[in-house]
C-alpha positions as CSV (number, residue, x, y, z in Angstrom):
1,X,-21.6,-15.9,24.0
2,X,-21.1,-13.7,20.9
3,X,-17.5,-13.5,21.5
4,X,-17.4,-17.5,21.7
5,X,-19.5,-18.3,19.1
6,X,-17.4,-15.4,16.7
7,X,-14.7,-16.7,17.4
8,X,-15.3,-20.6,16.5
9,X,-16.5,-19.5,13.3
10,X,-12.9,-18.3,12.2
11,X,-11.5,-22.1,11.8
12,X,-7.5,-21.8,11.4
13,X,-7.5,-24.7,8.6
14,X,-9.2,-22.2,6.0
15,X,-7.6,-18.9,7.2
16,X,-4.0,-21.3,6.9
17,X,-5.2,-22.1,2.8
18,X,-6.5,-19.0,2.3
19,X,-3.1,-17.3,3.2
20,X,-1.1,-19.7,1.0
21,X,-3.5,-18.9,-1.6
22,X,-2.9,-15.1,-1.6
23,X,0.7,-15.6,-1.0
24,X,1.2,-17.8,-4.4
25,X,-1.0,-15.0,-6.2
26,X,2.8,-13.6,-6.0
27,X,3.9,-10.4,-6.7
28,X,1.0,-9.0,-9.5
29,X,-1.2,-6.7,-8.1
30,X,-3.8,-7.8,-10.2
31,X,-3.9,-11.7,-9.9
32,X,-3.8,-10.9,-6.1
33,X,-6.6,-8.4,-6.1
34,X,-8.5,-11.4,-8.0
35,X,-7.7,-14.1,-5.3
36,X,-8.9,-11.9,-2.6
37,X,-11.9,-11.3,-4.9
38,X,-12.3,-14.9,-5.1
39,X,-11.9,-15.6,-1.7
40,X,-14.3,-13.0,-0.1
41,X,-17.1,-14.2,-2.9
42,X,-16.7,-18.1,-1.4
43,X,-16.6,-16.8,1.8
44,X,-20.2,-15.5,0.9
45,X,-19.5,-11.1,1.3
46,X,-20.1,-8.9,-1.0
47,X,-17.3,-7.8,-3.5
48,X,-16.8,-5.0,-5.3
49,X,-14.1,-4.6,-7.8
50,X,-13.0,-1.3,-9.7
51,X,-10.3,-0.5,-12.6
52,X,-9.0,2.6,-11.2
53,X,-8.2,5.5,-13.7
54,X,-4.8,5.6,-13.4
55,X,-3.9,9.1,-15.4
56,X,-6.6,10.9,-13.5
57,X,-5.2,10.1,-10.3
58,X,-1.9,11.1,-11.4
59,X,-3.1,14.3,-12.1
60,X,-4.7,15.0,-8.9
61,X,-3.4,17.8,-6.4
62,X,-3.1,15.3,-3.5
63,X,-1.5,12.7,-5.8
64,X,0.7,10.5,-3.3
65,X,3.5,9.6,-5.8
66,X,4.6,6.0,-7.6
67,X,7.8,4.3,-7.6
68,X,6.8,1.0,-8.9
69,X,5.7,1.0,-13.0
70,X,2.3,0.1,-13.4
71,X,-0.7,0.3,-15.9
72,X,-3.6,-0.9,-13.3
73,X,-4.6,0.2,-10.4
74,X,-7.4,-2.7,-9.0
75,X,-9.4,-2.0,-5.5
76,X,-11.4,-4.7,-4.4
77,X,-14.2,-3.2,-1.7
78,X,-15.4,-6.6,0.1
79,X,-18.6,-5.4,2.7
80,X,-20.7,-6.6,5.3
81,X,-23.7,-4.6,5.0
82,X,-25.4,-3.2,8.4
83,X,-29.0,-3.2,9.3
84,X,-29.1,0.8,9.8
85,X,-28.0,3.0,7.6
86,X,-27.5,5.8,9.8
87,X,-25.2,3.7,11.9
88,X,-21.3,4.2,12.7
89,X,-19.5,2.2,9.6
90,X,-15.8,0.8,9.8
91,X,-13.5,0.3,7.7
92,X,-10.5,-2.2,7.5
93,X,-7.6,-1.4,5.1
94,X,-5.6,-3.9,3.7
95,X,-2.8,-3.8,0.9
96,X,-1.6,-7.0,-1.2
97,X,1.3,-5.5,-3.1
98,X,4.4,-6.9,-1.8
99,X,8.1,-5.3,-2.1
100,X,11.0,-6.9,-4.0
101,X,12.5,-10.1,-2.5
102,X,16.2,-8.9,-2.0
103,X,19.3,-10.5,-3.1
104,X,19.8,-13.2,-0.8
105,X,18.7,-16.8,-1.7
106,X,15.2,-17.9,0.7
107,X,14.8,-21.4,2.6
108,X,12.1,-22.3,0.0
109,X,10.8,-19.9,-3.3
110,X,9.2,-17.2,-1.7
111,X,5.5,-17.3,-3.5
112,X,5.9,-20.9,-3.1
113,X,4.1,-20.8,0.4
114,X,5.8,-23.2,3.1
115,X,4.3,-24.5,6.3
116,X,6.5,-25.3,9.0
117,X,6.0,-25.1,12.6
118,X,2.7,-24.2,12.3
119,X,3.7,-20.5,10.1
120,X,3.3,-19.3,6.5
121,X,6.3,-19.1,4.7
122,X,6.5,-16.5,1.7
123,X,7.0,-12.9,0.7
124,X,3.7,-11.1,1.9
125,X,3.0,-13.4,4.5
126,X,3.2,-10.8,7.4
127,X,3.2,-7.7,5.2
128,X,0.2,-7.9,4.9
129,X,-1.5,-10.3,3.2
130,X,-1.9,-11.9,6.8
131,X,-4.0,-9.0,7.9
132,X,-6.4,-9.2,4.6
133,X,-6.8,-12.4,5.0
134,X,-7.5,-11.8,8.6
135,X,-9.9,-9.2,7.7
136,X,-11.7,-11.4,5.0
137,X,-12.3,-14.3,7.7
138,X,-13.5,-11.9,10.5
139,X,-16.3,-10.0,7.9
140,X,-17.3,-13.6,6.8
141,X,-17.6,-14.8,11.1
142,X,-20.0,-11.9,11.5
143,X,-21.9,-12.5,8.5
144,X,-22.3,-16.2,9.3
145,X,-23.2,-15.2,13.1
146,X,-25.3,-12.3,13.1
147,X,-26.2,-11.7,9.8
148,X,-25.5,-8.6,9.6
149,X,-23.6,-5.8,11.9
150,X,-25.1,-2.4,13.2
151,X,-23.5,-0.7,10.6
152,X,-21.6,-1.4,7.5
153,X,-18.2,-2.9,7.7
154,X,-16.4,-2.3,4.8
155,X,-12.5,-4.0,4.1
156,X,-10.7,-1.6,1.6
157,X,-8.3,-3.9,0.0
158,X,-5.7,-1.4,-2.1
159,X,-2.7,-2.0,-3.7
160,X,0.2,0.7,-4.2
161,X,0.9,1.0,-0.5
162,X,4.4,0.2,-0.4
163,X,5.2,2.9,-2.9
164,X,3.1,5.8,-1.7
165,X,-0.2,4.6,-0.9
166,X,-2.2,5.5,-4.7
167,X,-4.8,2.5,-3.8
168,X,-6.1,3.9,-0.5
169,X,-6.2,7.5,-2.1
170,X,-8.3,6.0,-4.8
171,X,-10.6,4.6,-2.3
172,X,-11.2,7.1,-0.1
173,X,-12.1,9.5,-3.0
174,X,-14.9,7.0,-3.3
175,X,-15.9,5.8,-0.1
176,X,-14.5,8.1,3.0
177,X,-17.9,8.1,5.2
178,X,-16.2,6.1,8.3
179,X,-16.1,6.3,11.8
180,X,-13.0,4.8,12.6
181,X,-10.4,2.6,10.0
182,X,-8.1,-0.2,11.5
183,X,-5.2,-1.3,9.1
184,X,-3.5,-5.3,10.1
185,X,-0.4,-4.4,9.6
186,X,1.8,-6.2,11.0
187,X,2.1,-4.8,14.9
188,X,3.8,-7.2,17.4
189,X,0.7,-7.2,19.6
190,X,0.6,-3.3,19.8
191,X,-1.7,-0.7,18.2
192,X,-0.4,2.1,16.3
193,X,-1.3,5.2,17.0
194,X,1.2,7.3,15.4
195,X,3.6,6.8,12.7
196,X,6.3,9.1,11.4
197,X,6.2,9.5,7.5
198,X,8.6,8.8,5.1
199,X,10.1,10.3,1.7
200,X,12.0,9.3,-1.1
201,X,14.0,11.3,-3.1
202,X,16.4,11.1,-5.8
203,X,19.8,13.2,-6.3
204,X,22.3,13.8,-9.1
205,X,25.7,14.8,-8.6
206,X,27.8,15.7,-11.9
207,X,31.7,15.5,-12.1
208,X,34.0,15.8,-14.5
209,X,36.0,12.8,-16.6
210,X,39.1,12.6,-17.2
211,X,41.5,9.0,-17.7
212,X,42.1,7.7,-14.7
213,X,46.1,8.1,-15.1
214,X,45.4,12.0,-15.2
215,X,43.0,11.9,-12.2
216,X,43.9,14.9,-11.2
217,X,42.7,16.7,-14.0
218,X,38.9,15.3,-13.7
219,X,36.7,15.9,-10.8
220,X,35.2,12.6,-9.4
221,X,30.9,12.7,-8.6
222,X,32.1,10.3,-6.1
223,X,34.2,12.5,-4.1
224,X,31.5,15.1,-4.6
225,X,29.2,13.0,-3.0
226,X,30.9,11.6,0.3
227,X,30.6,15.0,2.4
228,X,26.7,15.2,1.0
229,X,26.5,11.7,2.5
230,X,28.2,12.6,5.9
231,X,25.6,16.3,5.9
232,X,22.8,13.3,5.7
233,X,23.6,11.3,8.3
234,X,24.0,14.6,10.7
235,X,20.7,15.7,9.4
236,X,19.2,11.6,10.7
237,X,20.9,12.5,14.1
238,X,19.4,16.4,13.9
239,X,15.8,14.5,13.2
240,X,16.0,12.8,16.3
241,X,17.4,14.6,18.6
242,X,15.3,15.3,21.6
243,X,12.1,13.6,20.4
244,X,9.3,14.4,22.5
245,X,6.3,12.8,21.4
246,X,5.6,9.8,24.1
247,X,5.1,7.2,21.9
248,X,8.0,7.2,19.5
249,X,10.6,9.0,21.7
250,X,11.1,4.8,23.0
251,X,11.9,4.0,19.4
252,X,16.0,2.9,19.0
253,X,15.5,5.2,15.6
254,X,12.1,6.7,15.4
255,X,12.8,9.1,12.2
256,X,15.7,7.0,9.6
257,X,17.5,8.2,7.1
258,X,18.8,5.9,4.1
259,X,20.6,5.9,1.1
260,X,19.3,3.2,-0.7
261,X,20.8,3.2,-3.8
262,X,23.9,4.6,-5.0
263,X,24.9,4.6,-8.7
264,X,28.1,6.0,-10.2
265,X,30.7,5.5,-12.9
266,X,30.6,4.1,-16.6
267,X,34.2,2.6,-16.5
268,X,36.9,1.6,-14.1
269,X,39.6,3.7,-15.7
270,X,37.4,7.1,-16.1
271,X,36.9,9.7,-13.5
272,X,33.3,9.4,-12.6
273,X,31.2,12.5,-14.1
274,X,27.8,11.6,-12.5
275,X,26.5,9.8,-9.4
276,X,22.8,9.1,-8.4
277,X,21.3,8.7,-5.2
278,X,18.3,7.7,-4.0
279,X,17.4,8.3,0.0
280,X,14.4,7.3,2.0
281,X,14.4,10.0,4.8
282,X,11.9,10.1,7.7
283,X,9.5,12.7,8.8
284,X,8.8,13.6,13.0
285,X,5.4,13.5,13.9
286,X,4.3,17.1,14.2
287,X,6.4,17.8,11.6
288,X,5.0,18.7,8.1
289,X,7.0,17.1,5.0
290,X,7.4,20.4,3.1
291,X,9.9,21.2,6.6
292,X,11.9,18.3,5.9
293,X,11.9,18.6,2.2
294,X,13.3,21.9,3.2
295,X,15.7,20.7,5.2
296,X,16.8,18.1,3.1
297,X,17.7,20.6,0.0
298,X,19.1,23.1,2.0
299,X,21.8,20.1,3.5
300,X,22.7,19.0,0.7
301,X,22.9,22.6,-1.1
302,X,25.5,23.4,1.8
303,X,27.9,20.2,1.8
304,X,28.5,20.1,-2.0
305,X,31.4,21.7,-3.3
306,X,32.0,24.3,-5.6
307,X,33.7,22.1,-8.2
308,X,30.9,21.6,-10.7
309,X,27.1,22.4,-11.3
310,X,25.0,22.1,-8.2
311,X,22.9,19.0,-6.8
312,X,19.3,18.3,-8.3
313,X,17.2,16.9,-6.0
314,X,14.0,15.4,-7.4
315,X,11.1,13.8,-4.7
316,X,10.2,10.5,-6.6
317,X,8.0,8.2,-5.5
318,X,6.3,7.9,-2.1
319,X,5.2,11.1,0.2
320,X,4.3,9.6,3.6
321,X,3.0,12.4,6.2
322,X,3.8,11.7,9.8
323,X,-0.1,11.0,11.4
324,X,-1.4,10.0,14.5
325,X,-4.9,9.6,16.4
326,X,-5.1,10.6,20.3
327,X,-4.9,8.1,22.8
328,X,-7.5,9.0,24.0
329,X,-9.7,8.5,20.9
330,X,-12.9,6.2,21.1
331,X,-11.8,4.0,18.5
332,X,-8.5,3.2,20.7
333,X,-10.3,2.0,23.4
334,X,-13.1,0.0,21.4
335,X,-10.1,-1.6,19.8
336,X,-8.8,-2.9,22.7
337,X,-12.2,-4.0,24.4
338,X,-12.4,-5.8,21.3
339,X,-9.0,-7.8,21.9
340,X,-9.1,-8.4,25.6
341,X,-12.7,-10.2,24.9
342,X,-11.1,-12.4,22.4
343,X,-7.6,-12.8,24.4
344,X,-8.0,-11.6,27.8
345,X,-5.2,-9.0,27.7
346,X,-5.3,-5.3,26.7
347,X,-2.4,-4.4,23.7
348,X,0.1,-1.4,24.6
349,X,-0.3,1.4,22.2
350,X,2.8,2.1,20.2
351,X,4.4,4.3,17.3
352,X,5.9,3.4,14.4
353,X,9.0,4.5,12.4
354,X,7.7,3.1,8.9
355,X,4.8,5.6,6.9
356,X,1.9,3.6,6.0
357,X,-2.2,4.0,4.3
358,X,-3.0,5.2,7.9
359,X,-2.0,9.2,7.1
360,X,-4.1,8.9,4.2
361,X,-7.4,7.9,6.5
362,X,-6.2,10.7,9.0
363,X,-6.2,13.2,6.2
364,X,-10.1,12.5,5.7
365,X,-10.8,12.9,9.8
366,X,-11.1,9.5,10.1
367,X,-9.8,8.2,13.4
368,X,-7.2,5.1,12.3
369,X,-5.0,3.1,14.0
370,X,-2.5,-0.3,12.4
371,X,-3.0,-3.5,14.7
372,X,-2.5,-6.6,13.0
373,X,-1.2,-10.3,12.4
374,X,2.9,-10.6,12.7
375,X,5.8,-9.1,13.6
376,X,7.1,-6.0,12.2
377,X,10.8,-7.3,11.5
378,X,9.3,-9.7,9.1
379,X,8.4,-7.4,6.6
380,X,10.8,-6.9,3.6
381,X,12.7,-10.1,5.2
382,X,14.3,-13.4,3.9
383,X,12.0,-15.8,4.8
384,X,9.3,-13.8,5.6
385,X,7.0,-15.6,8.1
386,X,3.8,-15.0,9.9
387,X,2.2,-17.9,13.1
388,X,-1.0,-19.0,11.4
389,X,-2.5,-18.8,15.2
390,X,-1.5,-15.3,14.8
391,X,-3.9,-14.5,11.8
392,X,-6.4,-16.5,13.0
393,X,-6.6,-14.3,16.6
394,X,-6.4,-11.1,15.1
395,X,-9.4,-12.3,12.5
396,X,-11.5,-13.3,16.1
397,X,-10.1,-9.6,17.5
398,X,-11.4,-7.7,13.5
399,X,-14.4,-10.2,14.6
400,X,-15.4,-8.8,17.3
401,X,-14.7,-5.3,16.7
402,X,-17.0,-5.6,13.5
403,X,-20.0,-6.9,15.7
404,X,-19.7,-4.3,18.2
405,X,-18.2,-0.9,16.5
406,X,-21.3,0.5,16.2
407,X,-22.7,0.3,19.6
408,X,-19.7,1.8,21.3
């Protein structure tokens, strides 16, 4: 009966508005942390909202890096409190910031939200203001239903995830007493329990100009560059090689490495003297990222050529640990009790190839696992797109997990 009755309060029209809503708060943090204020405070929770401080984070030892400019840094904590205090508490992590929306042209503005075939068109859709708004729906079914839940359910909705996950640090330095943390990403019907990480660095190469007539006499960063590229792309293949762990050895490429942006030259008739780089490269689970920091220098240190100054490499932006929680772990199996009652069938677990807030919950000892709304191919796409029946299951699924987490 709770199941049933949890589930008919999640009613698809409002989670379909709500969506559109958060996805035409576009691409400021900000205005989208105040929509999903506004929304949770007419869905009746309790909201919490708090102006970061943004140059004592920086300064932190665990600081998880930047690549996007900001001067902000909003959290919005949206609860449903529990009736004991000493009870097990969940969190749900959500993220609003959104990534850039590429080059290509979209079917229709992407924060202009679109409806069509019953899915949400729109940057964010699936990644992941799906999940938040999934997670705002299920907190407000258990509210209406029973009031309130064993123990507190909290949704942590950060921003700063897509470039190194500053939000969630900032939360969890105020509010890191859980039991267990699911994040909606986007899963494909699977639940993360292991992701590799991912980090982003930036190199200069220098080279000498000359006129382009006397090429010979200059030393191009170009040419400098292609054998550190080709050292790269054997160090991708090194990285996965032989992976072991049973739940991302199934991946095509469990660990990538990509150069991402490549800059070089001031004029078509001058020998290039500089080119900059900037590579995303992926860290094994098990593996720390100091190792492939490591490894990363030391490769590019060895394919350069003697014919000017050597390589800098700088680590800008995002640090994503590997991180995983054991299959084997409680909240695993609550999580999927919780999904076969609302749809009959148990989810396969999974890993991931992207770094996400999970290694950040991990890191506190708090069992965490992504299962959400969407497909994973969606994110960073044209036309991203999530099934409004989609959002609307996984808020029944976050239902009933809230209802119940305690009393596992």
């Amino acid at each position: 009966m709770l199941v049933n009755d949890l589930s008919a309060a999640v009613q698809p029209a409002l989670v379909a508005a709500d969506l559109s809503t958060l996805v035409a708060a576009g691409p400021d943090e900000t205005h989208a942390q105040e929509v999903v204020a506004a929304i949770a405070e007419r869905l009746g929770l309790r909201v919490d909202v708090y102006d970061e401080d943004l140059g004592a984070l920086r300064k932190l030892a665990g600081y998880p890096g930047e690549e996007v400019e900001r001067d902000r840094l909003v959290t919005v904590t949206v609860t449903a409190p529990g009736r004991h205090d000493d009870a097990p508490r969940l969190c749900l992590s959500g993220h609003v910031d959104v990534v850039p929306t590429g080059e290509q042209p979209w079917t229709s503005p992407p924060f202009t939200p679109r409806i069509d075939a019953d899915r949400i068109y729109g940057r964010g859709a699936a990644d992941m203001k799906g999940g938040v708004v999934a997670a705002l729906h299920a907190l407000a079914a258990v509210v209406s239903v029973i009031t309130r839940p064993p123990g507190d359910v909290v949704l942590q909705c950060v921003v700063a995830e897509e470039d190194g996950g500053l939000g969630a640090y900032a939360a969890l330095r105020r509010d890191a007493h859980f039991a267990g943390c699911v994040i909606p990403e986007p899963t494909d019907g699977h639940v993360i329990c292991a992701h590799g990480g991912a980090l982003t660095f930036t190199c200069r190469i220098t080279g000498q100009a000359a006129h382009a007539s006397d090429r010979l006499a200059g030393v191009s960063a170009i040419d400098r560059f292609l054998p550190v590229y080709a050292a790269l792309q054997n160090l991708e293949r090194v990285l996965n090689a032989d992976v072991a762990h049973p739940l991302m050895k199934g991946a095509r490429l469990p660990y990538p490495l990509n150069v991402g942006r490549i800059s070089a030259g001031d004029w078509s008739s001058t020998v290039p003297d500089e080119l900059v780089f900037e590579c995303r490269v992926g860290v094994p689970v098990g593996t720390s990222a100091a190792d492939v920091r490591g490894h990363v220098e030391r490769t590019i240190a060895e394919a350069v050529d003697d014919r000017g100054d050597a390589p800098t490499v700088a680590w800008s932006g995002g640090q994503f640990e590997a991180s995983e929680t054991a299959l084997d772990d409680p909240l695993v199996s609550t999580v999927n009790r919780a999904a076969c009652a609302v749809t009959g069938e148990t989810p396969a677990a999974a890993g991931a190839s992207y770094g996400s807030d999970m290694r950040l919950y991990r890191a506190r000892g708090i069992p965490t696992v992504m299962f959400g709304p969407g497909e994973v191919h969606q994110a960073h796409a044209t036309d991203e797109s999530i099934a409004i029946a989609d959002v609307t299951t996984h808020a029944r699924i976050l239902a009933v997990l809230a209802a119940r987490f305690a009393e596992r």
